[in-house]
PAZAPA-4460 file (N, C-alpha, C; in steps of 0.05 Angstrom, whole numbers, plus 32768, in hexadecimal, padded with zeros to 4 digits):
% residues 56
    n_x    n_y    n_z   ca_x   ca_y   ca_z    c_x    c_y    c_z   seq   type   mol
   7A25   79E4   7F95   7A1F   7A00   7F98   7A17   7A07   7FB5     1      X     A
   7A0A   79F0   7FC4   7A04   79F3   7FDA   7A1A   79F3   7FF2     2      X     A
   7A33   79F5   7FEC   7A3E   79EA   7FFA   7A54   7A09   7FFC     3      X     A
   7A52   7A1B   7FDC   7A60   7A2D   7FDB   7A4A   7A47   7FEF     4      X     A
   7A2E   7A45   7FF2   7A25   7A58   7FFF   7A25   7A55   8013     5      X     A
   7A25   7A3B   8026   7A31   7A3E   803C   7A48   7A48   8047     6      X     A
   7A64   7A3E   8039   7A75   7A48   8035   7A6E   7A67   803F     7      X     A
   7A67   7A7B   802B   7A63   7A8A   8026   7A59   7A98   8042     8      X     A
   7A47   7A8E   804D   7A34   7A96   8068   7A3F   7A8F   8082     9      X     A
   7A54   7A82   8082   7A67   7A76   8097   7A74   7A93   8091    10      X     A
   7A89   7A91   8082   7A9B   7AAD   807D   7A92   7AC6   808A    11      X     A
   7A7C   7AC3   8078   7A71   7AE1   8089   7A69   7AE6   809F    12      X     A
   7A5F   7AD4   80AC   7A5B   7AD1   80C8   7A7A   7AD0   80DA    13      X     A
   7A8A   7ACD   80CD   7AA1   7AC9   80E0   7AA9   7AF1   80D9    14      X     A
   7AA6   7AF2   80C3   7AB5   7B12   80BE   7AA4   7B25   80D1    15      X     A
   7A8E   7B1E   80D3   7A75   7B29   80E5   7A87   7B2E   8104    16      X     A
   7A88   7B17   8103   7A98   7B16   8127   7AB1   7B21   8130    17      X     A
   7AC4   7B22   8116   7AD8   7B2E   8114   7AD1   7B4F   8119    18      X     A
   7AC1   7B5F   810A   7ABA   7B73   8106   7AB2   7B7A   8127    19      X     A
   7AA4   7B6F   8129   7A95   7B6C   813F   7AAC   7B70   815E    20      X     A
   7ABE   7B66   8166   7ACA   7B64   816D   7AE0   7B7A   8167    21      X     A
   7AE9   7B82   8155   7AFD   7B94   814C   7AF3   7BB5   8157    22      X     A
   7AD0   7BAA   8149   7AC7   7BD3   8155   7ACF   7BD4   8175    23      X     A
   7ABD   7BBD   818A   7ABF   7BBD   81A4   7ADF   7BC8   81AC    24      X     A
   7AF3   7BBF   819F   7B0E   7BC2   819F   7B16   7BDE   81A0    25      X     A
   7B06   7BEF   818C   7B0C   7C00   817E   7B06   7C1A   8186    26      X     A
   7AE7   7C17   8191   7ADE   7C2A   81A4   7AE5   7C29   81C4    27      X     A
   7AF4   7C11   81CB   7B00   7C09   81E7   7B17   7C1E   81E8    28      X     A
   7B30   7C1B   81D1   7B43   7C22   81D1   7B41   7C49   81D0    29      X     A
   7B29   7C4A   81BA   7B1D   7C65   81B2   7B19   7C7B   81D4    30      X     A
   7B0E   7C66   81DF   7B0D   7C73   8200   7B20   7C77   820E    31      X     A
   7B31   7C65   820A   7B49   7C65   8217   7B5A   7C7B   8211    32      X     A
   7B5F   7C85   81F8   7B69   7CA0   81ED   7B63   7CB6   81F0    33      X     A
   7B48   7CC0   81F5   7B37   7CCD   81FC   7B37   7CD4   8215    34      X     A
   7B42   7CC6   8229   7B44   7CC7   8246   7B34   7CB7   8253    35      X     A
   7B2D   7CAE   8246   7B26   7C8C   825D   7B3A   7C7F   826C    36      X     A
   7B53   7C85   8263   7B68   7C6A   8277   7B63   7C7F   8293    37      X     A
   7B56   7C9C   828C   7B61   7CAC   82AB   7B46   7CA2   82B7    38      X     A
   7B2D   7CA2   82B9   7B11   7C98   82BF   7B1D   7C74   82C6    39      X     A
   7B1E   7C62   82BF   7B32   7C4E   82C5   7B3D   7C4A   82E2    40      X     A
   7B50   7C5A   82DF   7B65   7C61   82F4   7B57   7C6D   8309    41      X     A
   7B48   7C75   830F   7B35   7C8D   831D   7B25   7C74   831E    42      X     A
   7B1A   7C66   8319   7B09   7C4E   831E   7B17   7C3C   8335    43      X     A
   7B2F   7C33   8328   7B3F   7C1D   8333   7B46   7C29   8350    44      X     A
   7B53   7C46   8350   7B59   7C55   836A   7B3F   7C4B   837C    45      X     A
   7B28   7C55   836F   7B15   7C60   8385   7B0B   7C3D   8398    46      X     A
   7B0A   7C25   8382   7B09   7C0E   8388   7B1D   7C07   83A4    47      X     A
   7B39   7C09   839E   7B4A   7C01   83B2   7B46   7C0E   83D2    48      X     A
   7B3E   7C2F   83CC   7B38   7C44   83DF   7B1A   7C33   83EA    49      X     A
   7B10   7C32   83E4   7AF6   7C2C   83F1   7AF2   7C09   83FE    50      X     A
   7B0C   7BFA   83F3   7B0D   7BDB   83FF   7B19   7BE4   8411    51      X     A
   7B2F   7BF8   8411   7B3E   7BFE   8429   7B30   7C09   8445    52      X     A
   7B1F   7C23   8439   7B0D   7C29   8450   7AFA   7C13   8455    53      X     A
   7AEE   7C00   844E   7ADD   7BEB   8453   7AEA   7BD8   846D    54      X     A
   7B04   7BCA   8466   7B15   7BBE   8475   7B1D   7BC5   848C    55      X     A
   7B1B   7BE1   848E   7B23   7BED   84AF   7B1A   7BE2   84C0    56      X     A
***
């Protein structure tokens, strides 16, 4: 019996992480639709723009 509630507590701990991992996913992608890839892009721009003025 002891061996099925482990069982048991392993499982769920792995579904835990799954979940866990799926929301991060979920609300990542959720932003992205929303207009995050344009905030993103506007990030990445402003990055390259400002190594460039640095480098002069």
């Amino acid at each position: 019996m002891e061996t099925a509630t482990v069982q048991e507590v392993k499982e769920t701990v792995v579904q835990e992480q799954k979940k866990g991992k799926r929301k991060w996913l979920t609300r990542f992608l959720n932003f992205l639709m929303y207009g995050g890839w344009l905030l993103v892009v506007i990030v990445i721009v402003s990055i390259i723009i400002l190594i460039s003025y640095l480098t002069r």
